[in-house]
N, CA, C and O atoms as CSV, one atom per row, in Angstrom:
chain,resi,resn,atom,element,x,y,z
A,1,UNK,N,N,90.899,118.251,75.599
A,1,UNK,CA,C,92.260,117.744,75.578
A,1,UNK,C,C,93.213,118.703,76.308
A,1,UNK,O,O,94.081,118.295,77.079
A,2,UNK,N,N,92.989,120.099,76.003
A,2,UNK,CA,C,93.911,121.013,76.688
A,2,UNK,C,C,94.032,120.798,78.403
A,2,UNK,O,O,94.928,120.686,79.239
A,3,UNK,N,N,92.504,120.818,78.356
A,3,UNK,CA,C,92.617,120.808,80.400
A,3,UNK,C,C,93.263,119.217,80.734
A,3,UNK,O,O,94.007,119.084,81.706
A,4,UNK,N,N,92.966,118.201,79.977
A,4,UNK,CA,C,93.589,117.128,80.221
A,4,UNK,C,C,95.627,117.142,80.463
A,4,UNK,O,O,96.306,116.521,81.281
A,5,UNK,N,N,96.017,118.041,79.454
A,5,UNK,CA,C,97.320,118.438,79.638
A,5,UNK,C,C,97.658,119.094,80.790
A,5,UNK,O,O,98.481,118.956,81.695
A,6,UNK,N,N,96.593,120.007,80.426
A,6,UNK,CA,C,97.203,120.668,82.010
A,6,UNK,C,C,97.376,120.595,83.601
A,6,UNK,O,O,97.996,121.200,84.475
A,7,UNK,N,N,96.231,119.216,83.464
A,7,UNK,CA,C,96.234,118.571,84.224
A,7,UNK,C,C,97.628,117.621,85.008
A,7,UNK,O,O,98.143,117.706,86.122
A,8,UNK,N,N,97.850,116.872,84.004
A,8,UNK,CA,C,98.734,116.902,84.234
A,8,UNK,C,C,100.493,117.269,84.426
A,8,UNK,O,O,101.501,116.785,84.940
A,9,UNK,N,N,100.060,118.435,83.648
A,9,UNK,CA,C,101.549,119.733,83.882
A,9,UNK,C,C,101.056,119.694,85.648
A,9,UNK,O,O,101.668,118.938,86.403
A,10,UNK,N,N,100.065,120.459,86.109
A,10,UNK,CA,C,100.166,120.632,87.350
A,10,UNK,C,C,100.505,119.316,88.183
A,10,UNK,O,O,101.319,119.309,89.106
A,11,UNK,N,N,99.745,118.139,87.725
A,11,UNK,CA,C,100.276,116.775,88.830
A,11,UNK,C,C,101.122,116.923,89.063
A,11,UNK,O,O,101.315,117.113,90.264
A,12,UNK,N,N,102.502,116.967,87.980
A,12,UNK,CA,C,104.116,116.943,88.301
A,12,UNK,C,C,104.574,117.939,88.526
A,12,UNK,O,O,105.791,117.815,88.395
A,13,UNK,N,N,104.247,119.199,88.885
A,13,UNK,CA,C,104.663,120.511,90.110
A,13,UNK,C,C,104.715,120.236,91.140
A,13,UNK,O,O,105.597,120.362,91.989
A,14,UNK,N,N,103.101,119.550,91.154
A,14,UNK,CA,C,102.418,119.169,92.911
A,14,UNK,C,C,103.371,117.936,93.355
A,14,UNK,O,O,103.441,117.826,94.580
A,15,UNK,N,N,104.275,116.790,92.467
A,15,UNK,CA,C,105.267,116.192,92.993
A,15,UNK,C,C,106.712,116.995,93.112
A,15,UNK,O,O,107.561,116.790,93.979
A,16,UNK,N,N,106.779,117.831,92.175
A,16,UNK,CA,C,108.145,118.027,92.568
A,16,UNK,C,C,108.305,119.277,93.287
A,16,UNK,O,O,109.448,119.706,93.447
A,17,UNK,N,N,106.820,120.232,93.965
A,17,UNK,CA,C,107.039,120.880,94.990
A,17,UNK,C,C,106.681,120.170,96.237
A,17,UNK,O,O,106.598,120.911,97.216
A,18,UNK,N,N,106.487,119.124,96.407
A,18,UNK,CA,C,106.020,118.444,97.550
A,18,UNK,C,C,107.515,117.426,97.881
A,18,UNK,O,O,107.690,116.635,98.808
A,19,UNK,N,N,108.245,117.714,97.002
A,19,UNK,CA,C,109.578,116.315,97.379
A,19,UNK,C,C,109.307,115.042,97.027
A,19,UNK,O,O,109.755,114.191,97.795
A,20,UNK,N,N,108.555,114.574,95.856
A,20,UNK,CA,C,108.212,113.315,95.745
A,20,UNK,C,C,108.935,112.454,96.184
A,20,UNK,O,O,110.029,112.514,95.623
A,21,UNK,N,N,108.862,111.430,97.138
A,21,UNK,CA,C,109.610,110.492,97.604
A,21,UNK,C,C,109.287,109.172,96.692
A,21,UNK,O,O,108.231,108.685,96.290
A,22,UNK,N,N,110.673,108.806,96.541
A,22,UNK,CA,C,110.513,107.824,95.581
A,22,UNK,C,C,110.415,106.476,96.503
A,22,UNK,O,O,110.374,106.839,97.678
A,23,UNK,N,N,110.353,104.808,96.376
A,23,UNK,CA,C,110.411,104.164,97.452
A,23,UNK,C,C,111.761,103.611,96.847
A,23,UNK,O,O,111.923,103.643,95.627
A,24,UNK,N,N,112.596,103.176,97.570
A,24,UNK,CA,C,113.767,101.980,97.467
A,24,UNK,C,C,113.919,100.770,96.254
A,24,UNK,O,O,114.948,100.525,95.625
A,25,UNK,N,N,112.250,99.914,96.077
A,25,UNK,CA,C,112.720,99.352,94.992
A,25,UNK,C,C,112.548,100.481,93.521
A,25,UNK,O,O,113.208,100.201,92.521
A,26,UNK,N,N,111.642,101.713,93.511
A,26,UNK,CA,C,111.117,102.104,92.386
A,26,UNK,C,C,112.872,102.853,92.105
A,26,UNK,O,O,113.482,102.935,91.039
A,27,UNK,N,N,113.129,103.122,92.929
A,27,UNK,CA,C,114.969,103.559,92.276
A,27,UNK,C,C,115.758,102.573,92.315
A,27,UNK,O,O,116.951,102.687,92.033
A,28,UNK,N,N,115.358,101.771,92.570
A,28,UNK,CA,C,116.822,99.990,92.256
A,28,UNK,C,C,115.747,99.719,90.858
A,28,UNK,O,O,116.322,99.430,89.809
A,29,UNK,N,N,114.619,99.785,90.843
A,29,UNK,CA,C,114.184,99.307,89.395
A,29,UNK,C,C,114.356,100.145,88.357
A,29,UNK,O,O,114.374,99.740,87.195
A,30,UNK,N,N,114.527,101.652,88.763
A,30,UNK,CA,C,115.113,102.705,87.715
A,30,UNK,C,C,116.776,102.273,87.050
A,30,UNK,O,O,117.288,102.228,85.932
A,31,UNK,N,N,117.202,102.012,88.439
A,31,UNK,CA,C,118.776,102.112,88.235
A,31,UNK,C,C,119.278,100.530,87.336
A,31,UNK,O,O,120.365,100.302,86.804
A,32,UNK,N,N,118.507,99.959,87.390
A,32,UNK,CA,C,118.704,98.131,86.724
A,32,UNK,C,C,117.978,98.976,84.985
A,32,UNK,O,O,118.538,98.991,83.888
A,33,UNK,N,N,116.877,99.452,85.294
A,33,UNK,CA,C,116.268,99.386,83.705
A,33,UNK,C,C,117.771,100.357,82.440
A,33,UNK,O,O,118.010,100.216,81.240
A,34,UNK,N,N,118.514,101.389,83.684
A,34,UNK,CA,C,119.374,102.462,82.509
A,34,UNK,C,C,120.205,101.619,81.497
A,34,UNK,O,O,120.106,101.762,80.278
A,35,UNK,N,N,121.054,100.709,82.123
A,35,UNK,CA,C,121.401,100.100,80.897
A,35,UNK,C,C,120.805,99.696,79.680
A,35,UNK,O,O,121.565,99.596,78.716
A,36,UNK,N,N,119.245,99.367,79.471
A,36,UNK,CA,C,118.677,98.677,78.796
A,36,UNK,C,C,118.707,100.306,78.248
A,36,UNK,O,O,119.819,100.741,77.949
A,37,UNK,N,N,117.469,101.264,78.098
A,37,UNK,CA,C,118.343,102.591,77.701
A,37,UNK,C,C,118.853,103.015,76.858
A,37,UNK,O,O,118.424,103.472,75.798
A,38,UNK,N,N,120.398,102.841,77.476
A,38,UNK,CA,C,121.828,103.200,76.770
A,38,UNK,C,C,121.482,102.060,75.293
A,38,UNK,O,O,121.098,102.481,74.201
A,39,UNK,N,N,121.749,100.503,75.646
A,39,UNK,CA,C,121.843,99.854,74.685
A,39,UNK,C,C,120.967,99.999,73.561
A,39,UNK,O,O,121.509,99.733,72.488
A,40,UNK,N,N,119.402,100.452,73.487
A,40,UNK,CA,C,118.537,100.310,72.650
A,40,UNK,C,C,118.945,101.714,72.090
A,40,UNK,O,O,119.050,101.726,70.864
A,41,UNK,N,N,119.219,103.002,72.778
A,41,UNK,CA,C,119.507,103.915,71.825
A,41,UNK,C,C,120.529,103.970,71.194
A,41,UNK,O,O,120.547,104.738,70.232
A,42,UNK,N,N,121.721,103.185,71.512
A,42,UNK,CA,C,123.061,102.854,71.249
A,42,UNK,C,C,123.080,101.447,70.658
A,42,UNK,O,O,124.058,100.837,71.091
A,43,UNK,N,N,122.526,100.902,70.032
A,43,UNK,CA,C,122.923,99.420,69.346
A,43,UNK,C,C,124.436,99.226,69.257
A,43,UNK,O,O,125.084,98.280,69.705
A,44,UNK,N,N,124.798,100.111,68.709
A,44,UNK,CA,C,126.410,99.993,68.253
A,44,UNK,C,C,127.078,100.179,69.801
A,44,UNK,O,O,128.296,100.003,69.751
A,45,UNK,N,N,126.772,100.372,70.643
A,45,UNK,CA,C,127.979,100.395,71.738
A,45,UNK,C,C,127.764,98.835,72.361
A,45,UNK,O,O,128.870,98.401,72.685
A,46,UNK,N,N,126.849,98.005,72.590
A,46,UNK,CA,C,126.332,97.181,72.955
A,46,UNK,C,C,128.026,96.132,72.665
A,46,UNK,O,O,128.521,95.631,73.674
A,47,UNK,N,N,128.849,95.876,71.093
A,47,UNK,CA,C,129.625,95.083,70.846
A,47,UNK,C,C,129.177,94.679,70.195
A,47,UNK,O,O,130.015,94.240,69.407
A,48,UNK,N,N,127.662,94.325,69.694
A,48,UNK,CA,C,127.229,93.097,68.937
A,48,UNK,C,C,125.750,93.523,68.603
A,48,UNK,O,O,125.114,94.501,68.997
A,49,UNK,N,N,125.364,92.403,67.685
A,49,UNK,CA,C,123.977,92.643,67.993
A,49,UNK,C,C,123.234,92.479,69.384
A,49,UNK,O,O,123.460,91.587,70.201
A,50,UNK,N,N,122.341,93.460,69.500
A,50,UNK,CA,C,121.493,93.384,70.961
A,50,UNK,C,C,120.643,92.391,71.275
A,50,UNK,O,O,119.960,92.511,72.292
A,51,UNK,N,N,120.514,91.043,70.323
A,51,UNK,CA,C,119.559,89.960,70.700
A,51,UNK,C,C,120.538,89.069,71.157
A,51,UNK,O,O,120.167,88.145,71.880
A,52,UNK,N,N,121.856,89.193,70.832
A,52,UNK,CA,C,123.049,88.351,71.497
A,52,UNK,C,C,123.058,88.564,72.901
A,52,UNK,O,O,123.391,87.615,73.611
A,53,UNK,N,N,122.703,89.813,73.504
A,53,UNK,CA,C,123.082,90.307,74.780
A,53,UNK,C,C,121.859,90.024,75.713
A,53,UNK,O,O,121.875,90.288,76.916
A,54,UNK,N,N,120.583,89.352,74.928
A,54,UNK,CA,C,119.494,89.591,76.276
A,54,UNK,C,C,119.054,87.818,76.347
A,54,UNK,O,O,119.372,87.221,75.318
A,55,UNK,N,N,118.492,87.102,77.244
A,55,UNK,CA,C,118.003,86.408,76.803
A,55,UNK,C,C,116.632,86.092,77.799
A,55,UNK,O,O,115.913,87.041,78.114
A,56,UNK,N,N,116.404,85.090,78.141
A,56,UNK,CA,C,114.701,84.908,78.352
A,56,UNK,C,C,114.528,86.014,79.999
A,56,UNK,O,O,113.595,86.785,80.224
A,57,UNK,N,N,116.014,85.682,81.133
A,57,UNK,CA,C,116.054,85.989,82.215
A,57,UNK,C,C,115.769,87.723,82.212
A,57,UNK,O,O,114.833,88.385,82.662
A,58,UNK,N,N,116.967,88.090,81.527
A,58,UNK,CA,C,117.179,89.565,81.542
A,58,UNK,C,C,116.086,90.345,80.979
A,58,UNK,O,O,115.841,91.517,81.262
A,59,UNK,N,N,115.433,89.590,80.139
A,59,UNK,CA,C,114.122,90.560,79.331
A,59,UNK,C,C,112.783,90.520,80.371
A,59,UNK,O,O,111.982,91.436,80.555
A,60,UNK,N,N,112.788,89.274,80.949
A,60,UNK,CA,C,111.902,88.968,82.672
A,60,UNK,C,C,111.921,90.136,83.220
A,60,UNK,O,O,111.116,91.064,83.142
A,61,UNK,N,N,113.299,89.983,84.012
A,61,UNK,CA,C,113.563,91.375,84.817
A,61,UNK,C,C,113.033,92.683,84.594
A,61,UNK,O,O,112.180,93.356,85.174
A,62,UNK,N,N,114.020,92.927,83.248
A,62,UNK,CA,C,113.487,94.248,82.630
A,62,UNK,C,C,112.283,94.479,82.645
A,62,UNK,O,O,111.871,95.451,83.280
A,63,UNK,N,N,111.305,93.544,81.865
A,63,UNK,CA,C,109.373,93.901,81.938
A,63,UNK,C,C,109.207,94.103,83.482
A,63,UNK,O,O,108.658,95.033,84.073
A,64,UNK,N,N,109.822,92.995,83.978
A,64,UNK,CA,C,109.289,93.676,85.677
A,64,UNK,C,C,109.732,94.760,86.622
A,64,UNK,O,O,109.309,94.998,87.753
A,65,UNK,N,N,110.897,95.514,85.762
A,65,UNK,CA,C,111.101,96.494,86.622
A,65,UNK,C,C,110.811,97.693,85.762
A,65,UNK,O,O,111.138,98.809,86.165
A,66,UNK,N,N,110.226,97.530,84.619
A,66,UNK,CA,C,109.497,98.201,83.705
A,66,UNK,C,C,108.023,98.914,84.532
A,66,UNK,O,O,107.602,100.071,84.562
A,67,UNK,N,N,107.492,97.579,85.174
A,67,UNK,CA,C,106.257,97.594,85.393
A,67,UNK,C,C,105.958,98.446,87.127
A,67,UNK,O,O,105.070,99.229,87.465
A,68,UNK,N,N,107.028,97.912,87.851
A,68,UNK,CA,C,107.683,98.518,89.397
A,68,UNK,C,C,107.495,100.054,88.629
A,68,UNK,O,O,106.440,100.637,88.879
A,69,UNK,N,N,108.443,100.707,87.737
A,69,UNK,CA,C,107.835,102.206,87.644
A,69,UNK,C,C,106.833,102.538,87.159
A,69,UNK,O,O,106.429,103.638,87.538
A,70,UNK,N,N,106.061,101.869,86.235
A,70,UNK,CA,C,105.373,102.146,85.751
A,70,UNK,C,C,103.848,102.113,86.608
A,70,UNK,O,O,102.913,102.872,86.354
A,71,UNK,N,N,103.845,101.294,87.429
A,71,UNK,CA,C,102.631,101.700,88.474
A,71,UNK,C,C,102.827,102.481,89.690
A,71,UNK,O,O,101.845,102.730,90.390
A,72,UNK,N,N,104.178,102.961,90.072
A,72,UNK,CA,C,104.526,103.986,91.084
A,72,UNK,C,C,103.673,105.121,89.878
A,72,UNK,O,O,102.576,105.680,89.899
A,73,UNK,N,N,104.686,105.096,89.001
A,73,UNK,CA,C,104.448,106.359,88.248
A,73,UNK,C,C,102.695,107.135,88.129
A,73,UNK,O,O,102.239,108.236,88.438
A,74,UNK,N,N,102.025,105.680,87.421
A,74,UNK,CA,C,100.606,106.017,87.287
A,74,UNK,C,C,99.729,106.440,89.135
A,74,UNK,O,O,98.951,107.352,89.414
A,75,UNK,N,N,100.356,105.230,90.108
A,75,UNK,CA,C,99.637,105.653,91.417
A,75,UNK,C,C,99.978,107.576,91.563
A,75,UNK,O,O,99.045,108.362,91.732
A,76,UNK,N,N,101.266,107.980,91.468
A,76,UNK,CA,C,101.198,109.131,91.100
A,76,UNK,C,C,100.727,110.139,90.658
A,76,UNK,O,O,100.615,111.216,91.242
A,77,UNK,N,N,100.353,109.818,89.390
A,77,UNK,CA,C,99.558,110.629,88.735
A,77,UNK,C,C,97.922,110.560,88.867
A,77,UNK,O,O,96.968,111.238,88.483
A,78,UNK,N,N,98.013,110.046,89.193
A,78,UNK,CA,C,96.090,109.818,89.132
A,78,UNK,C,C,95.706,109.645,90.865
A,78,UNK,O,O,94.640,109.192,91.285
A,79,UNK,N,N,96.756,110.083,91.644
A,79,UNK,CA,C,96.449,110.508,93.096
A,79,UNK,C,C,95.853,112.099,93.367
A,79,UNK,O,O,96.499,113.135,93.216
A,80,UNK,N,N,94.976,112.023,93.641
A,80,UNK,CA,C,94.149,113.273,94.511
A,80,UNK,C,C,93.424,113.789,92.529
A,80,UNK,O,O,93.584,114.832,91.895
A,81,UNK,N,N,92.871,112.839,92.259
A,81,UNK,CA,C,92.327,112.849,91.117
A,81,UNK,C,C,90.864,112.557,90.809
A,81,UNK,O,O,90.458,112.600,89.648
């Protein structure tokens, strides 16, 4: 388990001494998911309850720009692996 950690401690050096370049949608899908975020750690700033505020469209989106980082992220990590 240890070398497994450390493994990946070093992956994310080897990106952030190399300049990881992010692509265009994986930061428009970062920048759409922050609100969601704010609201789930913040219920109370939301105005209301938070099932008032989402409905079938917006929760779509969200899983899919959930998923946009979430396979940059993993191609990342498990590159030169």
């Amino acid at each position: 388990m240890q070398a497994e950690v450390e493994w990946w401690l070093k992956a994310g050096e080897r990106d952030l001494e190399a300049g990881c370049q992010v692509p265009q949608a994986v930061a428009t899908a970062c920048r759409k998911l922050d609100p969601h975020y704010l609201n789930a750690r913040y219920p109370n700033g939301v105005g209301g309850a938070p099932e008032e505020f989402y409905d079938e469209h917006i929760t779509s989106e969200a899983i899919e720009n959930a998923e946009t980082v979430r396979t940059f992220v993993l191609e990342r990590l498990y590159e030169g692996r």
